[in-house]
C-alpha positions as YAML, in Angstrom:
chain: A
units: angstrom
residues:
- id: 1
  name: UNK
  ca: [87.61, 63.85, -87.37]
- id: 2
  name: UNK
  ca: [87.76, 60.50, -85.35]
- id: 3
  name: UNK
  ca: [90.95, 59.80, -83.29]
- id: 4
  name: UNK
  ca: [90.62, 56.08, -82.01]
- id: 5
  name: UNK
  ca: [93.76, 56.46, -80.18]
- id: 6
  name: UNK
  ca: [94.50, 59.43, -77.60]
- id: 7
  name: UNK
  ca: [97.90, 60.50, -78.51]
- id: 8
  name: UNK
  ca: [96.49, 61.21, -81.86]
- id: 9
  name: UNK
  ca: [94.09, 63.01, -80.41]
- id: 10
  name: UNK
  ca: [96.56, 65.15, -78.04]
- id: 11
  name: UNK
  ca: [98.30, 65.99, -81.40]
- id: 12
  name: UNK
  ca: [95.65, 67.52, -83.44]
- id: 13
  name: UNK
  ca: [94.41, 69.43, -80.16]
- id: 14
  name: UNK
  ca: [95.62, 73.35, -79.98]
- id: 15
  name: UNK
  ca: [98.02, 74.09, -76.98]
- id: 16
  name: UNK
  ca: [94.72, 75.11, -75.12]
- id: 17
  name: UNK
  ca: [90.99, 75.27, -74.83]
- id: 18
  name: UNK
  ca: [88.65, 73.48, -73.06]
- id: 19
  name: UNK
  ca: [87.51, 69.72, -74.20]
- id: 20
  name: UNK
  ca: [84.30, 67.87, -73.18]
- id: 21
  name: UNK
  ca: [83.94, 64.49, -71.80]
- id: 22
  name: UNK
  ca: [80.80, 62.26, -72.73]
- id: 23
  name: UNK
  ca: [79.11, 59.54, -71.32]
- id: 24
  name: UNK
  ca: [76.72, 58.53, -73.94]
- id: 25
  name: UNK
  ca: [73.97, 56.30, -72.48]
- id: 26
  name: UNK
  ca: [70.70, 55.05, -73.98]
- id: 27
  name: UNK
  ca: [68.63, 57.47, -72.18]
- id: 28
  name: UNK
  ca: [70.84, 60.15, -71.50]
- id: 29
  name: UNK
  ca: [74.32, 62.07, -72.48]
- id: 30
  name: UNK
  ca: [76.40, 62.88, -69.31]
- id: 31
  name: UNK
  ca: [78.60, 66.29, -70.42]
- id: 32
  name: UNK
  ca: [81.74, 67.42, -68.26]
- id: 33
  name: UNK
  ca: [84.46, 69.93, -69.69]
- id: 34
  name: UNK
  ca: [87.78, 70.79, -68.44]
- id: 35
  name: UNK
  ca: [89.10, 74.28, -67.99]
- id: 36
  name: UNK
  ca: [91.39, 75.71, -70.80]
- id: 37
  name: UNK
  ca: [94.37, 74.37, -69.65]
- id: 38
  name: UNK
  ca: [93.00, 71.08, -69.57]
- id: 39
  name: UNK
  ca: [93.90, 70.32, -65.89]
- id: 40
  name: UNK
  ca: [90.50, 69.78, -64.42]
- id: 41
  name: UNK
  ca: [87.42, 67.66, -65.79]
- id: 42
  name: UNK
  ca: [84.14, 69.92, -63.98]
- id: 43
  name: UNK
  ca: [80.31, 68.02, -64.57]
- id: 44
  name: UNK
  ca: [78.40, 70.44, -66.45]
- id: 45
  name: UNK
  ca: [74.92, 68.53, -67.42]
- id: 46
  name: UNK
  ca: [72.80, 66.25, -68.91]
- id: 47
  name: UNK
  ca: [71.41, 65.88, -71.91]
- id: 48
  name: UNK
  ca: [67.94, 63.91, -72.52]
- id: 49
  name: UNK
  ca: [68.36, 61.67, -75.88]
- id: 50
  name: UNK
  ca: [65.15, 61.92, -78.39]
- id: 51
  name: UNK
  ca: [67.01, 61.12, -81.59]
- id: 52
  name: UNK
  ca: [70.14, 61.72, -83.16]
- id: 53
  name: UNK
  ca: [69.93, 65.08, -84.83]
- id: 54
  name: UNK
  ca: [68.55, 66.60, -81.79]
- id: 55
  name: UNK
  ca: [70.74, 65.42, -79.30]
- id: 56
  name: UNK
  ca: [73.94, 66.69, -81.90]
- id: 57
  name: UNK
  ca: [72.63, 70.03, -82.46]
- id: 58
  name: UNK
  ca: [72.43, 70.35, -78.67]
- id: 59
  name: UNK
  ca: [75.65, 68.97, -78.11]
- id: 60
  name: UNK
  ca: [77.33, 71.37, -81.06]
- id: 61
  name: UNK
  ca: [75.65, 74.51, -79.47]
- id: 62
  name: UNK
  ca: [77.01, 73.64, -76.56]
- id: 63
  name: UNK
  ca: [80.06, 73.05, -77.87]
- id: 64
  name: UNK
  ca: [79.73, 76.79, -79.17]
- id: 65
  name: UNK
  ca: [78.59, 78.27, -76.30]
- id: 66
  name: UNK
  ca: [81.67, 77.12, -74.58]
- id: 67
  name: UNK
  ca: [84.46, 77.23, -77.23]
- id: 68
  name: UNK
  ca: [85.29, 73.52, -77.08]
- id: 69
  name: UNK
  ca: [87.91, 71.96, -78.54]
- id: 70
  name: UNK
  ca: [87.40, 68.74, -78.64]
- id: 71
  name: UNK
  ca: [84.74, 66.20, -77.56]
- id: 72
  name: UNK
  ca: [86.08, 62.65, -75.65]
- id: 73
  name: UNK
  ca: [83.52, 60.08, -75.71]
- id: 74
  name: UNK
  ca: [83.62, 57.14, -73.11]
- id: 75
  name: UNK
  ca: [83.58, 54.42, -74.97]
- id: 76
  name: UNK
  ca: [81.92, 51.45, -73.19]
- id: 77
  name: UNK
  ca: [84.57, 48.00, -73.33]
- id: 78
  name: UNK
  ca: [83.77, 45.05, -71.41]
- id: 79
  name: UNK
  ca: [85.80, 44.11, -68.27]
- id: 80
  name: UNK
  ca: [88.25, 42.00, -70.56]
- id: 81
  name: UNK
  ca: [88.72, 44.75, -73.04]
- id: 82
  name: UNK
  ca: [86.83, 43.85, -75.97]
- id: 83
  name: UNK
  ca: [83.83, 46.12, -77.67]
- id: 84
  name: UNK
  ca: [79.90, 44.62, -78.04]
- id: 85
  name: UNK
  ca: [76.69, 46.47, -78.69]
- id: 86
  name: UNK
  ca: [77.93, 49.75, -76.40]
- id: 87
  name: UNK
  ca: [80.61, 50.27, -77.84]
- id: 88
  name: UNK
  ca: [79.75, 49.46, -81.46]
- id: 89
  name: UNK
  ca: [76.56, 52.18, -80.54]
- id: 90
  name: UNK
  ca: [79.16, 54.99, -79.36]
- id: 91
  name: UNK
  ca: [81.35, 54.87, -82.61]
- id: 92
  name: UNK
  ca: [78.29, 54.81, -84.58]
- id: 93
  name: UNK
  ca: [77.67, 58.02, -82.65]
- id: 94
  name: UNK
  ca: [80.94, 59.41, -83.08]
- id: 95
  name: UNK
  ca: [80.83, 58.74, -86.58]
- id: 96
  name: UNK
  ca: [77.53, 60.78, -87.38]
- id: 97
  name: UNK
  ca: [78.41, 63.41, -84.98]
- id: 98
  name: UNK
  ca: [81.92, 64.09, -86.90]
- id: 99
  name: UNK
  ca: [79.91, 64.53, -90.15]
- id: 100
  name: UNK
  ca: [78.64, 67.35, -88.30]
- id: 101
  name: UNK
  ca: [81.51, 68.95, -86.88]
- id: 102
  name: UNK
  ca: [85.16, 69.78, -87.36]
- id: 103
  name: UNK
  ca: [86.17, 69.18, -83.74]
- id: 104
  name: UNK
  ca: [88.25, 66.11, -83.14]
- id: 105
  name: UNK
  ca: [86.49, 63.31, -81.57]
- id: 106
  name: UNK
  ca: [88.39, 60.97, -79.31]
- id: 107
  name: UNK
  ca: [87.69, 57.93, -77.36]
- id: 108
  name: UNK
  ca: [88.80, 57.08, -73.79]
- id: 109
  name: UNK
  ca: [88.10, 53.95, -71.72]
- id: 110
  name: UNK
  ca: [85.47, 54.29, -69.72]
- id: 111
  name: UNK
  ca: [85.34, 51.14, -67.49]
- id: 112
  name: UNK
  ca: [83.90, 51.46, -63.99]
- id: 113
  name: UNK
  ca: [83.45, 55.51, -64.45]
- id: 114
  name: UNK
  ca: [79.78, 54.89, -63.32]
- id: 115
  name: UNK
  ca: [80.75, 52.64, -60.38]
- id: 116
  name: UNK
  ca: [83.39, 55.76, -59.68]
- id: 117
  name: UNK
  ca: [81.06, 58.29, -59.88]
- id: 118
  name: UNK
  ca: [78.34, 56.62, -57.82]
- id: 119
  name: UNK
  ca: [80.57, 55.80, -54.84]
- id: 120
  name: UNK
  ca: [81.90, 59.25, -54.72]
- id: 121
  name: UNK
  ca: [77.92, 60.24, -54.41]
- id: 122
  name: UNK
  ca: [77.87, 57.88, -51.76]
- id: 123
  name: UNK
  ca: [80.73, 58.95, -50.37]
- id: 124
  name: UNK
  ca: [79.59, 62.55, -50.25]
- id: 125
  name: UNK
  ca: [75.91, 61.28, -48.70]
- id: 126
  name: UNK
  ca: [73.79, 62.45, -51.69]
- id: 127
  name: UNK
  ca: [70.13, 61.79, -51.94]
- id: 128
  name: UNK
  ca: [68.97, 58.49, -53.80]
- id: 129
  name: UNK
  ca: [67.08, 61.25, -56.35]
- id: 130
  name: UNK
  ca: [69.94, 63.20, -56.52]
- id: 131
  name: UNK
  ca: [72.02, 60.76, -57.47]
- id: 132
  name: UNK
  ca: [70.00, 59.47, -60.01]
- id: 133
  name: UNK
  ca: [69.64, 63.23, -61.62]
- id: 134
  name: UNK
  ca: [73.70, 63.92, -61.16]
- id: 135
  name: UNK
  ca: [75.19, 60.41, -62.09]
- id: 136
  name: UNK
  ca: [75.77, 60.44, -65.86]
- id: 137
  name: UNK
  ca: [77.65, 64.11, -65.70]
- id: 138
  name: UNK
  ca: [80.00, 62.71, -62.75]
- id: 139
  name: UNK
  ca: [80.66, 59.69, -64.62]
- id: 140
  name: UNK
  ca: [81.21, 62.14, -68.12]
- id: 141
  name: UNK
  ca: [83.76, 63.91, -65.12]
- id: 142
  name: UNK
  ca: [85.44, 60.59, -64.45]
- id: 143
  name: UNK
  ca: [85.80, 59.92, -67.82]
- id: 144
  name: UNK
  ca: [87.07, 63.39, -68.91]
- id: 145
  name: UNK
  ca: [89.55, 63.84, -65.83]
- id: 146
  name: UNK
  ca: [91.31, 60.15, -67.09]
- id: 147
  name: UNK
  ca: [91.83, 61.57, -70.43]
- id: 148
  name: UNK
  ca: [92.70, 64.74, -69.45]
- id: 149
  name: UNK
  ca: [96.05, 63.19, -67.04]
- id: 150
  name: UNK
  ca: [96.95, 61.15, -70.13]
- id: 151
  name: UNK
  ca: [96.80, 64.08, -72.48]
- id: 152
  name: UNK
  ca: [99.07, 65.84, -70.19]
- id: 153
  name: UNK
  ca: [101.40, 62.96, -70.10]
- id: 154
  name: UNK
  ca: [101.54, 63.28, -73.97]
- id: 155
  name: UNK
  ca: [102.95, 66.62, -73.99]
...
């Protein structure tokens, strides 16, 4: 089930068990997931997109593997707030992937997560390559921890 808004997300959620952040992009899925206390958002991988089906099933077995939760998708909005083609393209995704699954989906801002995540690369004086290899999982990380220190202001 979808959860456009966070809180309603927080209250379908069990009182633990880890959660996944995503950071859908055309060419790639960035995947982070939190401990079971939900404290701390951890970049796990990424995913290459083919087509839909495939890239679920991968994300649901993962999702198995590691006894998820929930799944929070980054959902693209422009620097004033509104939604176009991004964002439109991650609730499609959301949409197909909870036909698939009983986890609760929820959505969580992800403005400047990539501009975050490469900085802190920068910061830390990682190679141009691996950079370009890591990026979409640290950004999934930036995207996760946000939600993550809302979720435990909704408690």
């Amino acid at each position: 089930m979808i959860h456009p808004e966070i809180a309603d997300f927080a209250a379908v959620l069990p009182p633990m068990g880890a959660v996944a952040g995503l950071d859908l992009g055309t060419k790639t899925i960035g995947v982070a997931v939190s401990d079971s206390l939900r404290q701390i958002a951890s970049p796990l991988t990424v995913i290459r997109r083919r087509k839909f089906t495939l890239d679920a099933a991968d994300l649901l077995a993962l999702a198995t593997r590691r006894g998820l939760v929930g799944l929070i998708l980054g959902l693209p909005r422009n620097m004033d707030g509104s939604e176009g083609p991004r964002a439109q393209s991650t609730r499609a995704f959301a949409r197909n992937l909870s036909a698939l699954t009983p986890l609760p989906i929820g959505f969580w801002d992800e403005r400047l997560s990539t501009v975050a995540a490469e900085r802190a690369l920068l910061e830390a004086d990682t190679s141009r390559k691996r950079r370009a290899e890591v990026i979409d999982q640290v950004a999934a990380g930036y995207i996760l921890q946000g939600a993550l220190d809302r979720l435990r202001h909704l408690r």
